[in-house]
C-alpha positions in Angstrom: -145.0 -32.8 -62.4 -146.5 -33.3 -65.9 -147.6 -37.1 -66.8 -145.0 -37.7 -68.9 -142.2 -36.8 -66.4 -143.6 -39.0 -64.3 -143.8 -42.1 -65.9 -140.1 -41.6 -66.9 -139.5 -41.1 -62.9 -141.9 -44.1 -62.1 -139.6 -46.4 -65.4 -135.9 -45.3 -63.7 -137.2 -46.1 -60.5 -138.5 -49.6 -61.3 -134.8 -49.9 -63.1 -133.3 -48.7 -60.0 -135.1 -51.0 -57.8 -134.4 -54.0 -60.2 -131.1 -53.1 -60.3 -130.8 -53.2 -56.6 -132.1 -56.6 -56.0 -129.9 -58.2 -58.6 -126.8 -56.6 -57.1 -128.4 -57.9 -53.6 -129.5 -61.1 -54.9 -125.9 -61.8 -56.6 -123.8 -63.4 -54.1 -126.6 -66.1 -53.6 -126.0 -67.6 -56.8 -122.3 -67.3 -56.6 -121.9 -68.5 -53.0 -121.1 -71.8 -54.2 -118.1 -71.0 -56.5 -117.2 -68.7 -53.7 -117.5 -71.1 -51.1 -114.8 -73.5 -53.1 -112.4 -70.8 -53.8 -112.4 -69.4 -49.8 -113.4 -73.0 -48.1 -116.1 -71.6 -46.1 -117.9 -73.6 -43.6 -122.0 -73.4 -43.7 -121.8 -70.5 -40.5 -119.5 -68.3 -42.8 -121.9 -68.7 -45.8 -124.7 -67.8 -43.7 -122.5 -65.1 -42.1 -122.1 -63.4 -45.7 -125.3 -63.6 -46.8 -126.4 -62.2 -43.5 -124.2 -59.1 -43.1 -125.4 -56.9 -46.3 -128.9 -56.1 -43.6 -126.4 -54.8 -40.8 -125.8 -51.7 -42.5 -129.0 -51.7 -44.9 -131.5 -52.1 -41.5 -129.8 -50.3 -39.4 -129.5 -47.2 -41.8 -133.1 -47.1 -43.0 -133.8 -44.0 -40.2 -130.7 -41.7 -40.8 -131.5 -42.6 -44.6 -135.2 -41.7 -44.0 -134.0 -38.3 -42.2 -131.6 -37.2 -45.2 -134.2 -37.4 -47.9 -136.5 -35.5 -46.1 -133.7 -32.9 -44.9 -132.0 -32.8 -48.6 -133.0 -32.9 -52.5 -134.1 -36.5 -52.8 -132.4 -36.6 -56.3 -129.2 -36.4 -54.7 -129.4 -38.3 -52.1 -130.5 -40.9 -54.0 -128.1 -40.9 -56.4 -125.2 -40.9 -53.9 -126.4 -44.1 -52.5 -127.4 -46.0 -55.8 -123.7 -45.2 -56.8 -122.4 -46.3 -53.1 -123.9 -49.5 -53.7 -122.5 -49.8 -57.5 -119.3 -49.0 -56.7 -119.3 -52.1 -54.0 -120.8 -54.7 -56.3 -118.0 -54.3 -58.7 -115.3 -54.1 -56.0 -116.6 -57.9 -55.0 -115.3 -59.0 -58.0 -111.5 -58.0 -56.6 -111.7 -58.8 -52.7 -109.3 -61.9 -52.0 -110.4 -63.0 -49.2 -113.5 -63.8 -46.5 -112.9 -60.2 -44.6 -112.8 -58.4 -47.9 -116.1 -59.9 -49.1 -117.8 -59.2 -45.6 -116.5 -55.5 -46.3 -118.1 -55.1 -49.5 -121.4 -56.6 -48.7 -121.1 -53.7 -45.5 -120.7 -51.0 -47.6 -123.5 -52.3 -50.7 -126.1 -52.2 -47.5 -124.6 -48.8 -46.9 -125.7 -47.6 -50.2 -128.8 -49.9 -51.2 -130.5 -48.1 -47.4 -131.5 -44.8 -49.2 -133.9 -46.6 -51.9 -137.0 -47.7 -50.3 -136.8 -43.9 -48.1 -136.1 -42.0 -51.2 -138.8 -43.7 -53.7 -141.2 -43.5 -51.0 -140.4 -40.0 -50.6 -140.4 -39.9 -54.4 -143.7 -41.5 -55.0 -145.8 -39.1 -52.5 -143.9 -36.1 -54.0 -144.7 -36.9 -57.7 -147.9 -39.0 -58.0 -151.6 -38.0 -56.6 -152.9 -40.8 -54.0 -155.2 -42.4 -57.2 -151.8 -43.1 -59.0 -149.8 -44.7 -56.0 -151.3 -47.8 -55.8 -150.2 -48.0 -59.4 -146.4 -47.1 -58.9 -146.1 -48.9 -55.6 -147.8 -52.0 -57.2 -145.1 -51.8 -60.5 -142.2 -51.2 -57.4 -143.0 -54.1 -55.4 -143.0 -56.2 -58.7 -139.7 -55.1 -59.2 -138.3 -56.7 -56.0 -139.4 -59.9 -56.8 -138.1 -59.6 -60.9 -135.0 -58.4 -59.7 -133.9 -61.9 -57.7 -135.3 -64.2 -60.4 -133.1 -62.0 -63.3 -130.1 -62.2 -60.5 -130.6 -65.6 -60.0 -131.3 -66.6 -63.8 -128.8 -64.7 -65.8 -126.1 -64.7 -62.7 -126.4 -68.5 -62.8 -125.7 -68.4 -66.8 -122.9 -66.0 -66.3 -121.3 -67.3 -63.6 -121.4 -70.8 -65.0 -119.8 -69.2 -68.5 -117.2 -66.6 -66.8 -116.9 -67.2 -63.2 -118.5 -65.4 -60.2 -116.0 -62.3 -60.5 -116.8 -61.5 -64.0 -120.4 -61.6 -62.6 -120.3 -58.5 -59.9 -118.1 -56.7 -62.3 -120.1 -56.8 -65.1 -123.1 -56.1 -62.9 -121.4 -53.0 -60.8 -119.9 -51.4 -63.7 -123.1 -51.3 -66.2 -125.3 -50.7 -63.5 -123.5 -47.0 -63.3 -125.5 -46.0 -66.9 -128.6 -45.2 -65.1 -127.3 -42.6 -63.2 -126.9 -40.5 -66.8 -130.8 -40.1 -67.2 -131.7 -39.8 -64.0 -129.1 -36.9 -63.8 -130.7 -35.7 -66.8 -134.1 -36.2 -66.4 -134.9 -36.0 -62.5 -135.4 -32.5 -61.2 -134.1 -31.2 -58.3 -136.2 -30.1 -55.7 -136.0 -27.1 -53.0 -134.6 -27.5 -49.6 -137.6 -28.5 -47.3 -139.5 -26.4 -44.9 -138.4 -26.7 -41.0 -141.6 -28.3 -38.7 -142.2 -24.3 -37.4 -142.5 -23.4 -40.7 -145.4 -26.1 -41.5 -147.1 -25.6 -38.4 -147.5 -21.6 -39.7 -148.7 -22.4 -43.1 -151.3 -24.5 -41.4 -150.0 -28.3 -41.7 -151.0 -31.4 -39.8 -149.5 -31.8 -36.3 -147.6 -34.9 -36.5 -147.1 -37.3 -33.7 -143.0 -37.6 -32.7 -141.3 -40.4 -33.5 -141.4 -41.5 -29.8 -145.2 -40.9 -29.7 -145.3 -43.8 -32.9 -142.8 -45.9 -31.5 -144.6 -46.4 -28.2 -148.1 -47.3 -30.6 -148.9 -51.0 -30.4 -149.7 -51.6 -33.9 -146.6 -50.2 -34.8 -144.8 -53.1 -32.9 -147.4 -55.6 -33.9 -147.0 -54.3 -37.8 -143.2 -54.6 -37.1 -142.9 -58.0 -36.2 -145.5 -58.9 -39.4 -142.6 -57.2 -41.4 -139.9 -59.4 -39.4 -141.8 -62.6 -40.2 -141.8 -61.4 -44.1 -138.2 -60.1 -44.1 -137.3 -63.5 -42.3 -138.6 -65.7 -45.0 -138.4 -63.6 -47.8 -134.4 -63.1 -47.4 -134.4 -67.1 -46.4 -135.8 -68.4 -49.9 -133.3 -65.3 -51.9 -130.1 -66.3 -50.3 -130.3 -70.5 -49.3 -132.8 -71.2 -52.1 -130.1 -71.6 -55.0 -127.6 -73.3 -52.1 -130.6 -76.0 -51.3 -131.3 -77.0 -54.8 -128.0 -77.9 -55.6 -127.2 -79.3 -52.3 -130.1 -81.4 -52.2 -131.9 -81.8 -55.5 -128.6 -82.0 -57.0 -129.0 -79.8 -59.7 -126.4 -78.0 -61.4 -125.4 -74.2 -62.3 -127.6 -73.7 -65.4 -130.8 -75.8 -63.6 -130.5 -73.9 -60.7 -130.2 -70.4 -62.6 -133.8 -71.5 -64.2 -135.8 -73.3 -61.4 -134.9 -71.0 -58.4 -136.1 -67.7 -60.5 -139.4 -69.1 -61.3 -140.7 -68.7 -57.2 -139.6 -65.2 -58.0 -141.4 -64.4 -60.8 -144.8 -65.8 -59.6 -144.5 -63.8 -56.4 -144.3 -60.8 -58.4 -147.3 -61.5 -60.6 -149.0 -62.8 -57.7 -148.6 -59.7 -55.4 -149.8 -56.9 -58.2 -152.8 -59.5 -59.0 -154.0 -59.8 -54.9 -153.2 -56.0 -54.6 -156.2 -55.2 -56.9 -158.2 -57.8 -55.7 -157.8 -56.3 -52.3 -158.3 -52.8 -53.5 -161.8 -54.4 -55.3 -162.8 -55.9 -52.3 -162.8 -52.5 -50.9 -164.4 -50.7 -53.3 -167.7 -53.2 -53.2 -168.2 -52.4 -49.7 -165.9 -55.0 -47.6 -163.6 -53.3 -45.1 -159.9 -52.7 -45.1 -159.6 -55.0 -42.4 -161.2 -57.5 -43.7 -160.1 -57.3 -47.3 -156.4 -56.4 -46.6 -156.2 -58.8 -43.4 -157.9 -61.8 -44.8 -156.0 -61.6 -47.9 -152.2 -61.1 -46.1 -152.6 -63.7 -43.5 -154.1 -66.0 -45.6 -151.7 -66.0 -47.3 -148.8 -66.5 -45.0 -150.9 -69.2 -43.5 -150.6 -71.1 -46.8 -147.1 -70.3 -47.7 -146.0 -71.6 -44.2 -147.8 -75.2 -45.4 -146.3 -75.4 -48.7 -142.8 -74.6 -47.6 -142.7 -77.2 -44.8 -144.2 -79.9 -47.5 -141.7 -78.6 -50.1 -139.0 -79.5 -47.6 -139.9 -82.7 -47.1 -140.7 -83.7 -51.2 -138.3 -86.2 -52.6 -138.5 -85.1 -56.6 -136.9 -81.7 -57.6 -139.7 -81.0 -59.7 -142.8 -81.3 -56.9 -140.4 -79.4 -54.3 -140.0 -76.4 -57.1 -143.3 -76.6 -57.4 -144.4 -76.3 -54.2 -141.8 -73.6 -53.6 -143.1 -71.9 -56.3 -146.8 -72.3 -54.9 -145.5 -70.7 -51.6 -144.0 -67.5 -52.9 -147.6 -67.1 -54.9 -149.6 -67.4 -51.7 -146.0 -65.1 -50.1 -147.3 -62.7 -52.7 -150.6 -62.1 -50.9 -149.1 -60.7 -47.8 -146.6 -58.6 -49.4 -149.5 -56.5 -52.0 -151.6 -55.7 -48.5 -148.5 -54.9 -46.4 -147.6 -51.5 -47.0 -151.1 -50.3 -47.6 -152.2 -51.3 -44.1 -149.5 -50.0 -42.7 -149.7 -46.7 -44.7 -153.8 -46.5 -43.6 -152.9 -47.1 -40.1 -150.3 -44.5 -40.3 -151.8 -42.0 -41.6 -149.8 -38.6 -40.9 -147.2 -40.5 -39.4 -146.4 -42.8 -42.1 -142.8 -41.9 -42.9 -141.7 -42.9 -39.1 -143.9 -46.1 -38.6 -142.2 -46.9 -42.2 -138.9 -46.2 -40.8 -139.5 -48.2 -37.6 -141.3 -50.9 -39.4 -138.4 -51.2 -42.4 -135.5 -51.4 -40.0 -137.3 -54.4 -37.9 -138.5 -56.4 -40.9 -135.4 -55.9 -42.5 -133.8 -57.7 -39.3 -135.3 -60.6 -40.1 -132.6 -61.1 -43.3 -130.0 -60.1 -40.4 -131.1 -63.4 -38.1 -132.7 -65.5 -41.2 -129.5 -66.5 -42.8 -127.4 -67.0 -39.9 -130.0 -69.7 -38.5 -129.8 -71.0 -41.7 -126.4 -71.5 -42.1 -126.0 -72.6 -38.4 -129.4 -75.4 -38.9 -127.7 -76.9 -41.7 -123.9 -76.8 -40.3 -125.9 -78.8 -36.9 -128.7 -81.0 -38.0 -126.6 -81.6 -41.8 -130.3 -80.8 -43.2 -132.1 -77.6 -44.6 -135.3 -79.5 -43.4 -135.1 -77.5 -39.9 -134.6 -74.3 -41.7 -137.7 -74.4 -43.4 -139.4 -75.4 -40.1 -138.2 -72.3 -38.5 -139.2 -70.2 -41.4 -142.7 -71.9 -41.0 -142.8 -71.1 -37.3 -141.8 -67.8 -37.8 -144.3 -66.9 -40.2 -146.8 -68.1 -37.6 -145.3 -65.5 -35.3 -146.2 -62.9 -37.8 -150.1 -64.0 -38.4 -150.4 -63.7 -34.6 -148.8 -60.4 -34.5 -151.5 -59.1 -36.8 -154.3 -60.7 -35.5 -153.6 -59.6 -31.5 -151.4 -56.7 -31.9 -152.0 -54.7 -34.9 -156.2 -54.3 -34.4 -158.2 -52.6 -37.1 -156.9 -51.2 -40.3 -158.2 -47.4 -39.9 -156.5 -44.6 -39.3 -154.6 -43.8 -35.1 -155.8 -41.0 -33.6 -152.7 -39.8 -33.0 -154.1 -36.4 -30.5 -156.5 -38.5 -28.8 -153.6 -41.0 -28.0 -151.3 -38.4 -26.7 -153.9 -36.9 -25.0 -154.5 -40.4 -23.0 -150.7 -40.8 -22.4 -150.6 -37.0 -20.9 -153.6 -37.9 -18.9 -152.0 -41.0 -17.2 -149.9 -38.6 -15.2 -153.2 -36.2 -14.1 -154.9 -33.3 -15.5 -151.5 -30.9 -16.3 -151.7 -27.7 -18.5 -149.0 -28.7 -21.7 
């Protein structure tokens, strides 16, 4: 792909990803006008902020094996206009069992981004350039909440939460026109016989990774990030007008700002890791120390920011937490993708649809903490604890960050049942 094709790829897939995490991201600034109009009790709120990661975990593998079966462009597009489509039907539902329905079927469609970029990315951009794009990606996901949170709160407090998914579902459509235009469509891809024949790398089967312990320890790293990460996107807004008492237009500003330093901070300790490397320090070392660190520090600063009495220290300290968040979530994907090696689209796959559980449970515990104890103190505890679970997991579990021998390993399996011909 020339350069300049590829940078207009790299710019509509940073939109695209935006895009997704404000239509995500939407319903936690309007779950309190919502809330009023449906009377929902705290489980219900957690309940619909919870449901949109049934479909979008769950799917993650089917959506993994359609981009790799079918052209990427399209498969892509049919999802991004799934997921369009059932942000601007929220604006209609008229009831709890609508809104559950439409968050179902925006998980439906938002499952085929991170398999298709990733796809994407390795198609279209040499291994020095991926660090780059991946970097510029994972900034996106943090911009996108703070832009959902900031200019939903403004719009929601001028027009109401409907005008808000409308406005949102129906614009968002436009980017589909250049990325009909301007994406090329690529041929159908090459069955595993056909590889093996033109010389290709034996990859391990997706049972082979699965039964890997890193991939299980990596998993549940992901589970402690998804946990927390999907915690602070959907209650945060909720909590600091429930507690802190702020209104509509203070909460639109002081929730997006943890957002926005988590994006800055993750490209910032990306390249620090990546210099780390370069002057001699190992992968392990560099990408380990960095990640854990940081969750070590963001599990401190969200228990103390529970626990402060002014708005402004508590934002603060929030703030400071997503910073230190950012830390784990630069290193993440690059350990995993180093460990991988040529299995890196199925540990991805595994590792997406487990972490991505973690905004399955991490609402609902929410919702059901605060309906018990009358507190969001307890929430933040478990958060805390569960990030804990998630340094351990990578410490014990996961081992050095260098490549699995993945023949070696299935040679030891085969050999645990005696020396057989294959």
């Amino acid at each position: 792909m020339l350069r300049r094709s590829r940078w207009i790829l790299l710019a509509l897939l940073v939109t695209s990803i935006l895009v997704n995490y404000i239509d995500r991201g939407a319903l936690s600034v309007a779950i309190p006008a919502i809330e009023l109009e449906f009377s929902l009790t705290p489980t219900q709120k957690g309940l619909l902020l919870s449901v949109f990661f049934w479909t979008y975990a769950l799917l993650q593998l089917p959506a993994g094996w359609l981009v790799d079966r079918f052209d990427v462009k399209w498969v892509y597009a049919g999802g991004y206009l799934i997921w369009t489509i059932a942000t601007a039907l929220t604006g209609f539902v008229g009831g709890f069992t609508a809104l559950l329905a439409a968050r179902l079927l925006l998980g439906l469609g938002e499952s085929a981004a991170y398999p298709a970029i990733s796809r994407l990315i390795v198609e279209n951009f040499p291994e020095h350039k991926r660090g780059t794009a991946n970097s510029l990606i994972d900034a996106g996901t943090k911009i996108g909440p703070a832009l959902s949170i900031l200019a939903g709160g403004l719009l929601v407090d001028q027009f109401g939460w409907r005008a808000l998914f409308i406005a949102l579902g129906v614009g968002s459509i436009f980017w589909l026109l250049p990325w009909i235009r301007y994406v090329p469509s690529r041929p159908r891809q090459s069955s595993p016989s056909d590889e093996k024949a033109a010389g290709h790398v034996d990859r391990p089967s997706l049972v082979q990774v699965g039964l890997n312990r890193a991939v299980w320890g990596s998993s549940i790293g992901m589970f402690s990030l998804g946990y927390v990460w999907y915690f602070l996107l959907t209650w945060l807004p909720s909590y600091l007008m429930d507690v802190h008492h702020l209104n509509l237009k203070e909460t639109a500003v002081s929730a997006a700002l943890p957002f926005l330093a988590m994006a800055a901070s993750s490209v910032f300790w990306g390249w620090a890791a990546d210099q780390l490397i370069q002057r001699g320090s190992s992968a392990t070392f560099a990408r380990k120390s960095i990640s854990l660190g940081g969750l070590a520090i963001a599990a401190i600063l969200l228990i103390a920011a529970s626990r402060a009495e002014s708005s402004t220290v508590c934002i603060a300290l929030i703030t400071g937490g997503c910073c230190a968040l950012g830390m784990f979530t630069a290193n993440v994907w690059a350990m995993t993708q180093t460990l991988a090696g040529p299995a890196a689209g199925s540990w991805t796959g595994i590792q997406n649809c487990i972490g991505n559980m973690g905004g399955v449970v991490s609402p609902l515990v929410a919702g059901w903490s605060v309906e018990q104890t009358g507190s969001y103190q307890t929430a933040f505890y478990i958060a805390a604890i569960v990030m804990a679970l998630g340094i351990a997991a990578y410490l014990f579990v996961v081992g050095p960050i260098e490549e699995i021998q993945w023949q070696r390993d299935r040679l030891a399996h085969t050999n645990l049942g005696g020396d057989h011909d294959e």
